[in-house]
Backbone as ProteinMPNN parsed JSONL, in Angstrom:
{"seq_chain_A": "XXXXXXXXXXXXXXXXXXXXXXXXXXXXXXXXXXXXXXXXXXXXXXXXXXXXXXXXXXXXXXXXXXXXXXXXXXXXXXXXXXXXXXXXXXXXXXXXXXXXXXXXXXXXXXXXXXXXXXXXXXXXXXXXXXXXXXXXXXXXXXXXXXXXXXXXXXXXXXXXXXXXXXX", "coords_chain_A": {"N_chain_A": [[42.829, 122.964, 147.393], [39.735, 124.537, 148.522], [39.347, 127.378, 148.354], [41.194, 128.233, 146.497], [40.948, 127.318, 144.098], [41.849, 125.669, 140.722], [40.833, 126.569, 139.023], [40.623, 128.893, 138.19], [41.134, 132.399, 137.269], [42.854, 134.349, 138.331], [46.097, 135.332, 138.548], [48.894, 133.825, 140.157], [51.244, 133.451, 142.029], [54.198, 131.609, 143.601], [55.782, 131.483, 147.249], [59.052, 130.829, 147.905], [60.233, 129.433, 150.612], [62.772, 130.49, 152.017], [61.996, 133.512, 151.667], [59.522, 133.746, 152.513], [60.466, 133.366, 155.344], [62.655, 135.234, 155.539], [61.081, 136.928, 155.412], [59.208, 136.816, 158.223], [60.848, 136.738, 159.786], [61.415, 139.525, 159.86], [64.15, 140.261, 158.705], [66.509, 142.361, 158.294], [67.815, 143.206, 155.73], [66.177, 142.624, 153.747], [63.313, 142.552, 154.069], [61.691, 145.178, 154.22], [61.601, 144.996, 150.779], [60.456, 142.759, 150.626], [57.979, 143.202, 151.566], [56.424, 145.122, 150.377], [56.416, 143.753, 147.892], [54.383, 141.945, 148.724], [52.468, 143.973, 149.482], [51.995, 145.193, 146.995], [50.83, 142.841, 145.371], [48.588, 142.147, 146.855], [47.172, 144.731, 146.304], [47.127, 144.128, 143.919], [45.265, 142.147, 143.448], [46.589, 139.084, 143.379], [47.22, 136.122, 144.59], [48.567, 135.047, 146.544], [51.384, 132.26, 147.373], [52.154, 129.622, 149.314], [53.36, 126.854, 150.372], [53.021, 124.212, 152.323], [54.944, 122.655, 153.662], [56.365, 124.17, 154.06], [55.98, 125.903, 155.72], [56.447, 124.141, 157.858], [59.031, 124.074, 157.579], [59.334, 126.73, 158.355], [58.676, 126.816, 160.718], [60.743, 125.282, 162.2], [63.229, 126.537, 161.571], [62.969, 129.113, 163.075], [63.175, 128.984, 165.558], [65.32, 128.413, 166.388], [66.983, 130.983, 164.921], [65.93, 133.049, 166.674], [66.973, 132.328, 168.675], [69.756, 132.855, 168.198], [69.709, 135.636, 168.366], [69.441, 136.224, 170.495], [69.505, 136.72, 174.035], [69.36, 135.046, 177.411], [70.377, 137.084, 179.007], [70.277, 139.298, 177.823], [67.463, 139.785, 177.457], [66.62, 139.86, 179.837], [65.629, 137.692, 181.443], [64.792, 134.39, 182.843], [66.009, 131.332, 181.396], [64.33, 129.675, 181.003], [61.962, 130.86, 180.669], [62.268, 132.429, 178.215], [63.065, 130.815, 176.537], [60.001, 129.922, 176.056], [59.189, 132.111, 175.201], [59.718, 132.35, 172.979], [59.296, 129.986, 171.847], [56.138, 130.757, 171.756], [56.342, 133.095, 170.068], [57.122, 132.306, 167.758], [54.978, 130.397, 167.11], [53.217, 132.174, 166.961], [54.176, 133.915, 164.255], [54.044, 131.629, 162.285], [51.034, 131.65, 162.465], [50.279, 134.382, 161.04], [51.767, 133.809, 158.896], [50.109, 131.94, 157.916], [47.612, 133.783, 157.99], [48.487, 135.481, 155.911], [49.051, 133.834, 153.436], [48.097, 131.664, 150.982], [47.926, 128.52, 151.658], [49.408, 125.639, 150.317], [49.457, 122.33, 150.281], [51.45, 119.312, 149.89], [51.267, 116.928, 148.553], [51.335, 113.523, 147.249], [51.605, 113.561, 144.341], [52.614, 115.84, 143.965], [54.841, 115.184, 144.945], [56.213, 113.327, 143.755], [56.742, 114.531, 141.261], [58.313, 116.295, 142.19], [60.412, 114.913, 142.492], [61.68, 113.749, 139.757], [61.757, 116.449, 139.02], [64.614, 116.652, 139.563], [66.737, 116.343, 137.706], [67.354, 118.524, 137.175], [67.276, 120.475, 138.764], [69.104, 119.962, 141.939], [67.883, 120.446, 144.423], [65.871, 118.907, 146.702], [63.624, 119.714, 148.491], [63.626, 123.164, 147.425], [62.662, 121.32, 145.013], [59.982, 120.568, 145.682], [58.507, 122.642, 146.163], [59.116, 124.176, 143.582], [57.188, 122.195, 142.23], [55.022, 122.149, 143.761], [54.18, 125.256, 142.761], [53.79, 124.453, 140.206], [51.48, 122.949, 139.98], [49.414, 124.579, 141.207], [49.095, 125.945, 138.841], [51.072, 128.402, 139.584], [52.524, 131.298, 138.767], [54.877, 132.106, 138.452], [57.978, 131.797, 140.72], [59.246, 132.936, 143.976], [61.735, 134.143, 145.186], [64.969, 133.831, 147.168], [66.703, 132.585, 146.07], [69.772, 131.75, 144.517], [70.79, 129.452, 142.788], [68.621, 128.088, 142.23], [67.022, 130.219, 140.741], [68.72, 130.019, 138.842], [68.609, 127.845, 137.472], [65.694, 127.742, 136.823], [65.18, 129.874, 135.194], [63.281, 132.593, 134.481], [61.286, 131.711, 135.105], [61.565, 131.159, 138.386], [62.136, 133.971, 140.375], [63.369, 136.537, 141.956], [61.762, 138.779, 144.904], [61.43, 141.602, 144.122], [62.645, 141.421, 141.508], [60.197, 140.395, 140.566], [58.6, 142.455, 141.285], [59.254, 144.277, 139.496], [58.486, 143.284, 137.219], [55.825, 143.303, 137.36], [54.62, 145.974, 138.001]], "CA_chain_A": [[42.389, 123.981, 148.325], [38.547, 124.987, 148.13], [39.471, 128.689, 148.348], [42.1, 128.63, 145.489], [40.484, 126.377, 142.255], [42.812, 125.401, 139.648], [39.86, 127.021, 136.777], [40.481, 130.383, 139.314], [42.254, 132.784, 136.521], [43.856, 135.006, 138.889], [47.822, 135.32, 138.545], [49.431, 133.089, 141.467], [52.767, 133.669, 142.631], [54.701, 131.088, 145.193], [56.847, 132.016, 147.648], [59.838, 129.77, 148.564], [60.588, 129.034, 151.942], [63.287, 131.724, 152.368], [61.248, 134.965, 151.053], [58.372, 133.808, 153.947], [61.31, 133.209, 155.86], [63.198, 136.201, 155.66], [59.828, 138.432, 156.347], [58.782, 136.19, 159.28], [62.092, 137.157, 160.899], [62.05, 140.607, 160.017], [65.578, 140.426, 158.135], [66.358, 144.072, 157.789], [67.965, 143.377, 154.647], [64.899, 141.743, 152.782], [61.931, 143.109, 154.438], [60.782, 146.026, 152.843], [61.789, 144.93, 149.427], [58.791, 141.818, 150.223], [56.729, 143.878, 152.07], [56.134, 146.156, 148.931], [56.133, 142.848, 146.742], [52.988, 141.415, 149.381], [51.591, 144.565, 149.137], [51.25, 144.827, 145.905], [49.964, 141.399, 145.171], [47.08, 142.74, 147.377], [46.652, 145.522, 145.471], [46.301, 143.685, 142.039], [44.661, 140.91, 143.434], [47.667, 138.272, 142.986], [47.496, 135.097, 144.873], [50.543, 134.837, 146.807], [50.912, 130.94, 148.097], [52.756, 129.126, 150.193], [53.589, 125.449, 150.571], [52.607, 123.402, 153.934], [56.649, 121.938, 154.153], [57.223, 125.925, 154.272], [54.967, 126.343, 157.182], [57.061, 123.42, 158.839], [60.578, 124.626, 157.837], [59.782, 128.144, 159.289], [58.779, 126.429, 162.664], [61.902, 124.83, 162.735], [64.443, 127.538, 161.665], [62.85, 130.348, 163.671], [63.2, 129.628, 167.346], [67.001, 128.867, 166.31], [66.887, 132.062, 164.843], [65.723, 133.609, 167.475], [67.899, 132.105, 170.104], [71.08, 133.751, 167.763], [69.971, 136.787, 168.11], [68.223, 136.695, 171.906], [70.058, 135.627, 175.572], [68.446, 135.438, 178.532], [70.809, 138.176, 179.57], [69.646, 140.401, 176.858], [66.015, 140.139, 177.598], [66.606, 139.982, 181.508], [64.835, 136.537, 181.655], [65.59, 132.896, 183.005], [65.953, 130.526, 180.127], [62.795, 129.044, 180.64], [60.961, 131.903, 180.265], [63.078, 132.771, 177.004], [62.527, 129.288, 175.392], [58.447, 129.859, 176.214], [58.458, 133.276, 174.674], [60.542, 132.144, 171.647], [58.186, 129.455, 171.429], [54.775, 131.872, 171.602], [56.67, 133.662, 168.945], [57.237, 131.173, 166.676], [53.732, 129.979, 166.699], [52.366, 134.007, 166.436], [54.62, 133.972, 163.094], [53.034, 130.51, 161.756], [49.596, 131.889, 162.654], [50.787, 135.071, 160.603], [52.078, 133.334, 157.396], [49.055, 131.14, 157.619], [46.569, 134.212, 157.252], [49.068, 135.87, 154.725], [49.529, 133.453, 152.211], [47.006, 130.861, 150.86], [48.592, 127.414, 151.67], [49.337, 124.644, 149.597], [49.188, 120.914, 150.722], [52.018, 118.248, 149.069], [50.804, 115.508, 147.91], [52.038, 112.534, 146.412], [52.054, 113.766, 143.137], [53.901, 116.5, 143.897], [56.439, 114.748, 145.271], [56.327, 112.282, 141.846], [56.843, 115.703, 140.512], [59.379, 116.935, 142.609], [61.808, 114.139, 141.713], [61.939, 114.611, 138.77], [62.425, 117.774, 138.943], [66.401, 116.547, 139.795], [67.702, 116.607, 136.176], [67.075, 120.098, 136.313], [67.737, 120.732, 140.116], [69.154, 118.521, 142.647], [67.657, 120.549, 145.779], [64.442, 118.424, 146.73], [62.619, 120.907, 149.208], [62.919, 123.747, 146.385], [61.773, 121.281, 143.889], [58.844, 120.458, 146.295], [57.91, 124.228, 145.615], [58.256, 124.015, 142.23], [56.44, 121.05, 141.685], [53.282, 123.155, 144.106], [53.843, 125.928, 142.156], [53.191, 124.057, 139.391], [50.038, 122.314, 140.144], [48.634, 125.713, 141.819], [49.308, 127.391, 138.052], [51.895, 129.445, 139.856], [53.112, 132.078, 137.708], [56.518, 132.638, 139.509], [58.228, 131.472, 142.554], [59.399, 134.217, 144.359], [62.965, 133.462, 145.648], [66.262, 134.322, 147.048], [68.071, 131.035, 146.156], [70.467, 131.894, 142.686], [70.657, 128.612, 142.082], [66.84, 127.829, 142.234], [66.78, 131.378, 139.669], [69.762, 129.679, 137.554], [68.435, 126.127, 137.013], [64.357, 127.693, 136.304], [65.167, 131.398, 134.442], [61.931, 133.093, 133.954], [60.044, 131.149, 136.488], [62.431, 131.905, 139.378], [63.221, 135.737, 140.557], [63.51, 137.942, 143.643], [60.589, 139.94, 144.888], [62.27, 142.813, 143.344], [62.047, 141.221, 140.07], [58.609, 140.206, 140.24], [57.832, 144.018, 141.544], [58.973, 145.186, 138.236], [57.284, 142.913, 135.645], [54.546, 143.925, 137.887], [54.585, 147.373, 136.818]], "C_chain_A": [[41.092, 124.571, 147.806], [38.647, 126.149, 148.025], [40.376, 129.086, 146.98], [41.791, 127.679, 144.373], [41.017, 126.817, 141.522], [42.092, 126.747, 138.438], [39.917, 128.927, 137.612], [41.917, 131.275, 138.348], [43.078, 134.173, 136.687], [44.778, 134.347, 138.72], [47.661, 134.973, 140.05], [51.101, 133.16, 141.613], [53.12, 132.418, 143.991], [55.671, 131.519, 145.572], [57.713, 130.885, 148.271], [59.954, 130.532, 149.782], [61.954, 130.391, 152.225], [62.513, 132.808, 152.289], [60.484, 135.004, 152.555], [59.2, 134.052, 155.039], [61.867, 134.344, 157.097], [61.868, 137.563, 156.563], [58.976, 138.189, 157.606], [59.498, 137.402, 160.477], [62.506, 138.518, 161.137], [63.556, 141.207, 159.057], [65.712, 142.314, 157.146], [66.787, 144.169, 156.393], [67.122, 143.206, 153.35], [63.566, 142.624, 152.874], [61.2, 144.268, 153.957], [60.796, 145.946, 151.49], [59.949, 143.174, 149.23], [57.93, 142.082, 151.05], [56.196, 144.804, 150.921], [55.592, 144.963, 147.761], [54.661, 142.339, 147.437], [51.86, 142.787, 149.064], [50.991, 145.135, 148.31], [50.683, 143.944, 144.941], [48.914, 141.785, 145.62], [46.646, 143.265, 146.909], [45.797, 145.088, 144.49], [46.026, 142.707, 142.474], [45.09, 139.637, 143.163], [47.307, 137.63, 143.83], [48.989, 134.956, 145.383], [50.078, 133.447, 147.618], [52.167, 130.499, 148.744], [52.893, 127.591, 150.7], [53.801, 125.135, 152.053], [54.008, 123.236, 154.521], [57.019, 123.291, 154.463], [57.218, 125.959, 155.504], [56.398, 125.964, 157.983], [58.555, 123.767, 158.88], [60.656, 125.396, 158.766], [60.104, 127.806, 160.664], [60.027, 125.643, 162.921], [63.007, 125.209, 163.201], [64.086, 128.812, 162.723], [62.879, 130.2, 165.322], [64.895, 129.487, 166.905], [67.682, 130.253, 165.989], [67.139, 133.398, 165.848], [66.767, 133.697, 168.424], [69.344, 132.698, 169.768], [71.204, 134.661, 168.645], [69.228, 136.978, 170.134], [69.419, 135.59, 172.945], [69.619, 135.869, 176.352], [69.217, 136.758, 179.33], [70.259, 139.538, 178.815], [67.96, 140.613, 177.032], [65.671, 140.09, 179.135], [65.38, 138.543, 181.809], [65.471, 135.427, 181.861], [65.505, 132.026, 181.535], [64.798, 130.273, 179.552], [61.787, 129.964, 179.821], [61.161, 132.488, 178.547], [62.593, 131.793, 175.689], [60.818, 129.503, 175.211], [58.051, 130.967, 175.245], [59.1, 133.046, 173.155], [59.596, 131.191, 170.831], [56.699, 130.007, 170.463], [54.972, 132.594, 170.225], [56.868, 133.283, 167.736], [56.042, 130.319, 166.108], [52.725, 131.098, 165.914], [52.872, 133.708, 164.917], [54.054, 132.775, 162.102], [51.599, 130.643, 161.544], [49.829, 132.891, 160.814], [50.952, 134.881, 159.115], [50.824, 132.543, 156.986], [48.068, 132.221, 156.923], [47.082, 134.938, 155.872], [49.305, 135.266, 153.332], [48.352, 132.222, 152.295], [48.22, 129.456, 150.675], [48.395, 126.296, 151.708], [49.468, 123.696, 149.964], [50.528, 120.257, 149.862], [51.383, 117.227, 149.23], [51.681, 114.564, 147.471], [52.588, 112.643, 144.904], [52.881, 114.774, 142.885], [55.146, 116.328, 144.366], [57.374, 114.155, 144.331], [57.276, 113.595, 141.611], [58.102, 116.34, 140.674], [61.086, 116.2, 142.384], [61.858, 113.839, 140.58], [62.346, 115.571, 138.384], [64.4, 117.391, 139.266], [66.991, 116.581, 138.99], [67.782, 117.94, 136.406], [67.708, 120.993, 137.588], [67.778, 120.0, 141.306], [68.648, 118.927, 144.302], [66.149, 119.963, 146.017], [63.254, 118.885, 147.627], [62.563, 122.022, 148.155], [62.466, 123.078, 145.076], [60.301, 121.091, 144.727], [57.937, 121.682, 146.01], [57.876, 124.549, 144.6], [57.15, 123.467, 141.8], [55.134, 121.972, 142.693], [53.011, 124.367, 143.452], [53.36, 125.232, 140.75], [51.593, 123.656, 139.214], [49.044, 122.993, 140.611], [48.511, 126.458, 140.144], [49.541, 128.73, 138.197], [52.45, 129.954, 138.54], [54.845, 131.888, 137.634], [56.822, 131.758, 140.435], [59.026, 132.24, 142.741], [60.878, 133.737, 145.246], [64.09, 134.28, 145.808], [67.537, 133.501, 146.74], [68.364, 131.18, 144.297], [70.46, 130.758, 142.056], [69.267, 127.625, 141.744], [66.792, 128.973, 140.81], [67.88, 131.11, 138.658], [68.94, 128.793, 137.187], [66.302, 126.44, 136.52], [64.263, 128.854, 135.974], [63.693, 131.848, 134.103], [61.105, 132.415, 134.934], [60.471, 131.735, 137.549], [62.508, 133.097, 139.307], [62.871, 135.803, 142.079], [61.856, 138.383, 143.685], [60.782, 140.745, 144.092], [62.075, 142.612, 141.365], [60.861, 141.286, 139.187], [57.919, 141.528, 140.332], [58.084, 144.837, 139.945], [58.436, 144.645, 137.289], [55.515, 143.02, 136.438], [53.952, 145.132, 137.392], [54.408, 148.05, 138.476]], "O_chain_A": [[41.161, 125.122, 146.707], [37.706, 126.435, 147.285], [40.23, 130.197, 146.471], [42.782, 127.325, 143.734], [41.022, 128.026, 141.29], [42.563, 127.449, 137.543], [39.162, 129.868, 137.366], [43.123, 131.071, 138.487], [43.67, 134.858, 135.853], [44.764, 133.117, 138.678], [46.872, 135.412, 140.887], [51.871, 132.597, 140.836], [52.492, 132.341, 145.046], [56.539, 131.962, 144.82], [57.208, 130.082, 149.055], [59.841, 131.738, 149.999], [61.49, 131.33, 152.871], [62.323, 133.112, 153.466], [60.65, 135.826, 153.457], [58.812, 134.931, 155.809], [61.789, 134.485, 158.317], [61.787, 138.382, 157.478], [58.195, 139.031, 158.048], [59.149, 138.233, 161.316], [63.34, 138.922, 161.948], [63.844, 142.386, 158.85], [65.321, 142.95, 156.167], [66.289, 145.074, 155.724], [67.392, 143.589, 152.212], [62.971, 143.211, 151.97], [60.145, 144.185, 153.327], [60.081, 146.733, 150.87], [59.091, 142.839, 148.414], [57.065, 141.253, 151.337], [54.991, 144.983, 151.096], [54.667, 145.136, 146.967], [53.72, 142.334, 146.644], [50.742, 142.672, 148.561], [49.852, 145.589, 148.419], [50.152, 144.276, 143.881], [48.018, 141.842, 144.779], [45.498, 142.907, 146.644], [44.625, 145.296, 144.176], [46.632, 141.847, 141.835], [44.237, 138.869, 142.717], [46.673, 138.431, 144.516], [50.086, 134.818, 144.841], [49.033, 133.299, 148.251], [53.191, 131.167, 148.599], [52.24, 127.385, 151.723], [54.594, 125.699, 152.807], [54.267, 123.594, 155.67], [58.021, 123.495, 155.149], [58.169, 126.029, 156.282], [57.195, 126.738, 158.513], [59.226, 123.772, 159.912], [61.411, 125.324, 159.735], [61.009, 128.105, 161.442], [60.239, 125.391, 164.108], [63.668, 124.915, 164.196], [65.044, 129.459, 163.147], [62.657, 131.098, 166.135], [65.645, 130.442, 167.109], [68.684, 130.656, 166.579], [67.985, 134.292, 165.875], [67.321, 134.696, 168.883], [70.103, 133.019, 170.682], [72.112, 134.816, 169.462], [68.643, 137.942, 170.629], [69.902, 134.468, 172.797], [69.248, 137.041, 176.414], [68.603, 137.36, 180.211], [69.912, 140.592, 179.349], [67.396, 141.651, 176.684], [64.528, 140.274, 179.555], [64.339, 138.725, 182.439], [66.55, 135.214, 181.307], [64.708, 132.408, 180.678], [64.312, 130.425, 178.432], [61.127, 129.829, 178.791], [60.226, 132.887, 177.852], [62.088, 131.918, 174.573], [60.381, 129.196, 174.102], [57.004, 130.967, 174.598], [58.748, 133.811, 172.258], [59.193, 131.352, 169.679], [56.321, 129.849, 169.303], [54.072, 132.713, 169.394], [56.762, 134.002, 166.743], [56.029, 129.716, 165.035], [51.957, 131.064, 164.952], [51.987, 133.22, 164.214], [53.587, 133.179, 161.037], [50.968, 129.995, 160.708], [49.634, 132.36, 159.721], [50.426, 135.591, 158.258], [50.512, 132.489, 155.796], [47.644, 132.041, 155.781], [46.349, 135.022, 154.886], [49.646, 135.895, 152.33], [47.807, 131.871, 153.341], [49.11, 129.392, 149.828], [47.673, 125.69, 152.499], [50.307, 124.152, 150.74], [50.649, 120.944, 148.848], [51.008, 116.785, 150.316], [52.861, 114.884, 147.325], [53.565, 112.096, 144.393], [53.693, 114.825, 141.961], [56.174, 117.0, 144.278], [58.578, 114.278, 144.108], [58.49, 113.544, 141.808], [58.828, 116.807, 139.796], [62.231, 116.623, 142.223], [62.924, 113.236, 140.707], [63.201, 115.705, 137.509], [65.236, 118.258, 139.013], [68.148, 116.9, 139.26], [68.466, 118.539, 135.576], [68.448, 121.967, 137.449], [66.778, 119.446, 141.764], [68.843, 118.168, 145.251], [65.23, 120.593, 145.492], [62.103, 118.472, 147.484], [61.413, 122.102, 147.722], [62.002, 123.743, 144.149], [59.387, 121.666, 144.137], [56.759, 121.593, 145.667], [56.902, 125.195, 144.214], [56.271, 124.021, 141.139], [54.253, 122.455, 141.982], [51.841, 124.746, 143.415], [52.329, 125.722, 140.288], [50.778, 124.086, 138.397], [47.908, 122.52, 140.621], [47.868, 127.507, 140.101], [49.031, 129.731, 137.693], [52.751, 129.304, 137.539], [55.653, 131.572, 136.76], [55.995, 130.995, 140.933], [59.762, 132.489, 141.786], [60.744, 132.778, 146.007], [64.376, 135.199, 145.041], [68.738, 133.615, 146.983], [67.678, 130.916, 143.31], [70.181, 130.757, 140.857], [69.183, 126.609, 141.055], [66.482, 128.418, 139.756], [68.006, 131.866, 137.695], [68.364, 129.199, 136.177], [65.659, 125.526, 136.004], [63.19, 129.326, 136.348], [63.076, 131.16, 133.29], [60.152, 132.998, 135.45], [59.944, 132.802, 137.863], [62.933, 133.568, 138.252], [62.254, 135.182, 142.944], [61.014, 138.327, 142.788], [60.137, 140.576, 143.057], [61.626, 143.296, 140.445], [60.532, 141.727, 138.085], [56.906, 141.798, 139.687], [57.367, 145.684, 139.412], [57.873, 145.327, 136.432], [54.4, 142.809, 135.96], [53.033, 145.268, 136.584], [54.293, 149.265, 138.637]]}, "name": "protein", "num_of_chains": 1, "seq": "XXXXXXXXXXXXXXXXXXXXXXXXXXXXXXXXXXXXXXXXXXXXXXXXXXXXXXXXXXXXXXXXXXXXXXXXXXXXXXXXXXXXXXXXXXXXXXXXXXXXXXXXXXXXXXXXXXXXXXXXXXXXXXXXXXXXXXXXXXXXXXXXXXXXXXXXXXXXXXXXXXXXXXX"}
């Protein structure tokens, strides 16, 4: 990424695919705990990143999401119209994470990378995010998955975590 160079010795933080996830969607339980963690990355000038496969998860999980929590009776709309605006919404939020987070590409080598990573952890979308945090000289990856924060201690935490070795 021409905007983010490796020899670039700002602190980088990634965020797994839930964290973006969770604050896409709003999740009342999450959301101000990584709205405080984004906004103080801004503050101190942190690098918060974001992996491309993220992008594509979100757009996958979030009109399902949506459609949980939304019926065309509840928004007084025909289906169509429901599916269109769920759509619109789902692209707004992609736009959204795009200008929020500086985002990372996989490659081939991080895929090398990422299998491998299976001795250590057998989920191969969060090693995909390891393996980009790696090659970004991510500090962290920012996570709500325990067993992602069991199997890489000290790399792995919460927002919450990261907000306090923040200071």
């Amino acid at each position: 990424m021409s905007d983010l160079p490796r020899r670039n010795r700002r602190i980088r933080v990634m965020v797994d695919t839930n964290v973006a996830l969770n604050y896409a969607l709003g999740n009342e339980v999450v959301v101000d705990e990584i709205r405080c963690f984004l906004n103080t990355c801004a503050d101190k000038d942190i690098d918060v990143l974001l992996t491309a496969t993220s992008l594509k998860d979100m757009f996958y999980i979030m009109p399902r999401a949506y459609r949980r929590k939304l019926s065309p009776n509840s928004m007084n709309l025909p289906q169509h119209e429901l599916d269109a605006l769920i759509r619109d919404v789902s692209w707004h939020a992609i736009r959204d994470a795009m200008a929020l987070y500086g985002i990372v590409g996989v490659d081939q080598d991080v895929c090398e990378s990422a299998v491998e990573l299976r001795r250590h952890h057998p989920d191969f979308e969060d090693n995909l995010v390891m393996s980009a945090a790696d090659s970004m000289s991510a500090k962290y990856v920012v996570t709500y998955d325990g067993q992602l924060i069991k199997h890489f201690p000290g790399i792995c935490m919460t927002p919450k975590h990261v907000l306090a070795w923040l200071g």
